[in-house]
C-alpha positions in Angstrom: 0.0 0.0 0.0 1.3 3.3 -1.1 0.8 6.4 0.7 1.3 10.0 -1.7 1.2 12.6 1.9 0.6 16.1 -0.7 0.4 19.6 1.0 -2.0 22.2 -1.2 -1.0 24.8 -3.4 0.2 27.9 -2.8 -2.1 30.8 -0.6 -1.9 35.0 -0.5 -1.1 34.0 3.3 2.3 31.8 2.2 3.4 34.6 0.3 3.3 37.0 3.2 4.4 34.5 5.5 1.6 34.4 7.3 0.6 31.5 10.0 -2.4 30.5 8.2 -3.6 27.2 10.4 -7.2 26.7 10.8 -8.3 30.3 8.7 -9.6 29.0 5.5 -7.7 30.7 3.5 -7.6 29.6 -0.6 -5.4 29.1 -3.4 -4.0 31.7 -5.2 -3.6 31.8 -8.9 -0.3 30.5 -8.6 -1.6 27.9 -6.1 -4.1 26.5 -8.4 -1.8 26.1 -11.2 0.2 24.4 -8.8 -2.1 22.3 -8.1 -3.1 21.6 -11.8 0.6 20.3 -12.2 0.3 18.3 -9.2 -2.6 16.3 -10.5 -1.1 15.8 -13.2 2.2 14.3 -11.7 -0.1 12.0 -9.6 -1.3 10.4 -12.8 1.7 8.5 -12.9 0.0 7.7 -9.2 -3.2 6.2 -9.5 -4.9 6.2 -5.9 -8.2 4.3 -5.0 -9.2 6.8 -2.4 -8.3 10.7 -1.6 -8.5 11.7 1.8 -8.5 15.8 2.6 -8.9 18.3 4.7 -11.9 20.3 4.4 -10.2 23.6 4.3 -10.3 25.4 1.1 -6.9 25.0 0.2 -6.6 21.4 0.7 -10.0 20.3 -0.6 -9.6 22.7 -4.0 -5.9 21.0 -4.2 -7.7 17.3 -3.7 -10.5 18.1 -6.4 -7.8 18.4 -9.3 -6.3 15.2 -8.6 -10.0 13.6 -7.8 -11.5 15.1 -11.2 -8.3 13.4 -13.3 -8.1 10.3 -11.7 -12.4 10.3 -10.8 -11.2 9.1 -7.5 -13.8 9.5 -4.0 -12.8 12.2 -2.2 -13.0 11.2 1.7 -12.9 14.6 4.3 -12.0 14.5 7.4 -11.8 17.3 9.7 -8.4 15.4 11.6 -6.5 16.0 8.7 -7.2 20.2 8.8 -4.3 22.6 9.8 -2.7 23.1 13.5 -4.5 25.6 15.3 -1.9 28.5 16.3 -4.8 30.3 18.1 -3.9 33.9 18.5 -0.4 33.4 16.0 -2.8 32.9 12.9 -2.5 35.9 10.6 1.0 36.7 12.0 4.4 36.2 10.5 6.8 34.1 12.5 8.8 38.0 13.0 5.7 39.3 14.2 5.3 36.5 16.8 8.5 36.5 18.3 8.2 40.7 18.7 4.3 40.2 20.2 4.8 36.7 22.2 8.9 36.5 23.0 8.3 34.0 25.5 5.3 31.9 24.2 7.1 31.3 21.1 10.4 30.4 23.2 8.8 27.7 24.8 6.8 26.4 22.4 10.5 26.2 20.1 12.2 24.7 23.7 9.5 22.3 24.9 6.4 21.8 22.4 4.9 19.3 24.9 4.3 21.6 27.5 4.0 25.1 25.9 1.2 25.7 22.8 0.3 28.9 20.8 -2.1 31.1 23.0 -5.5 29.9 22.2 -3.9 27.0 19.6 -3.5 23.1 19.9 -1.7 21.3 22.5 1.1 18.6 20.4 -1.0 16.0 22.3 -4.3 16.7 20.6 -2.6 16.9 17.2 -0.7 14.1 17.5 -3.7 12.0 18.9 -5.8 13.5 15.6 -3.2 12.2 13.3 -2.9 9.0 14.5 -6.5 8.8 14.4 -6.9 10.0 11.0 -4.4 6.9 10.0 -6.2 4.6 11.7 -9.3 5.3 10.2 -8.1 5.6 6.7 -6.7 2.0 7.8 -10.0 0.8 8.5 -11.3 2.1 5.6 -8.7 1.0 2.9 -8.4 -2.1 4.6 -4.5 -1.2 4.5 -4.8 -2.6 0.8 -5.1 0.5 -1.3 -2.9 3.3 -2.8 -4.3 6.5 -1.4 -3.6 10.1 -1.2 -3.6 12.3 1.8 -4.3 16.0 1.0 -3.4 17.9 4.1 -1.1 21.1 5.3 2.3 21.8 5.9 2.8 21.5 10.2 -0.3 18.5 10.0 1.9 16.4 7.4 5.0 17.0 9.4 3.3 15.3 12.7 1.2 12.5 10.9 5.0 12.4 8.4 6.6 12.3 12.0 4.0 9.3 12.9 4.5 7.2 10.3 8.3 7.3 10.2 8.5 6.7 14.3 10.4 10.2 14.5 10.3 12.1 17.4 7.6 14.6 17.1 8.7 16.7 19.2 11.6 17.7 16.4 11.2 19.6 13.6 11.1 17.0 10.7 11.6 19.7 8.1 9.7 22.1 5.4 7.0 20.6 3.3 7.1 22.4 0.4 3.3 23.2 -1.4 2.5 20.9 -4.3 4.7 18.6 -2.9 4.5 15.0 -3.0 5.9 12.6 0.1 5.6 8.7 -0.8 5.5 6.0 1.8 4.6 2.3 1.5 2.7 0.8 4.4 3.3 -3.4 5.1 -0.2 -4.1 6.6 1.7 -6.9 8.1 4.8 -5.6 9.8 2.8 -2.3 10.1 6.1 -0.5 9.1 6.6 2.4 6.7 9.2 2.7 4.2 9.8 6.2 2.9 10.1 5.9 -0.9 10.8 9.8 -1.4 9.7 13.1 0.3 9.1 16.5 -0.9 8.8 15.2 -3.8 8.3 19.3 -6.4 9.9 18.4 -9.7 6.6 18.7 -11.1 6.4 22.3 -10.6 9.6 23.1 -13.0 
């Protein structure tokens, strides 16, 4: 079983910088074209199911690959953004000038310290897992599937998969990007086949 992990196209609020988590923000015109190119890389990736987050981004990003391969589109609402509470709509500069010591801690010791008002790393990781196990359950761990998500969710559920420590930074997931990983249903072990995967967007 193949797993294609794809953060959405490109938003006004990546441009800028902004912490965009759970604000639905969409694609941009450079995000949809994007996203065109990505559905037409995962051709060469047929998937029996598509599983997204409903947020704009990632569901409009999900559609283009659906409508080319006439795939199901699954959503579930584990698989939107990390909440950053009172960061969304602020650049990471602006955060470290408005929260100095929030953002310190949260850096230091992401298990104990969350965004004002955002998600504890329990509850995410907790949503992630459960968002695998219930794809699990419903591919029967036997299918080639795509998970349409965003770039801090797909580093945890990444993170997951992988048996990395979450509480580490596993790197930038760029948008369009594809991330393959084959699941053994009977091992229950992931193999990463390649991450981050943008040549389509050349």
């Amino acid at each position: 079983m193949k797993i294609y992990l794809i953060r959405h196209g490109q938003t006004d609020w990546n441009i800028a910088g902004k912490i965009q988590g759970t604000h639905d923000i969409p694609l941009n015109e450079t995000g949809r074209g994007q996203a065109l190119k990505l559905a037409e890389a995962m051709d060469t990736r047929p998937v029996a199911k598509i599983f997204s987050s409903p947020l704009k981004r990632a569901a409009n990003t999900a559609a283009m690959i659906g409508e080319r391969q006439n795939t199901e589109i699954c959503s579930m609402k584990q698989l939107v953004e990390v909440e950053f509470g009172k960061w969304e709509g602020l650049t990471w500069a602006e955060i470290q000038k408005e929260y100095p010591e929030e953002f310190k801690g949260w850096t230091v010791k992401p298990e104990m310290v969350s965004p004002p008002g955002g998600e504890v790393l329990e509850h995410i990781q907790g949503r992630c897992i459960g968002a695998w196990n219930e794809i699990r359950k419903i591919t029967a761990g036997m299918e080639d599937v795509a998970i349409v998500s965003h770039g801090a969710t797909l580093k945890h559920l990444f993170s997951f998969m992988m048996g990395y420590d979450t509480k580490k930074d596993p790197g930038i997931v760029e948008n369009a990007s594809i991330t393959t990983l084959e699941f053994n249903p009977v091992t229950e072990e992931f193999l990463l086949l390649e991450r981050n995967e943008s040549s389509h967007l050349k």
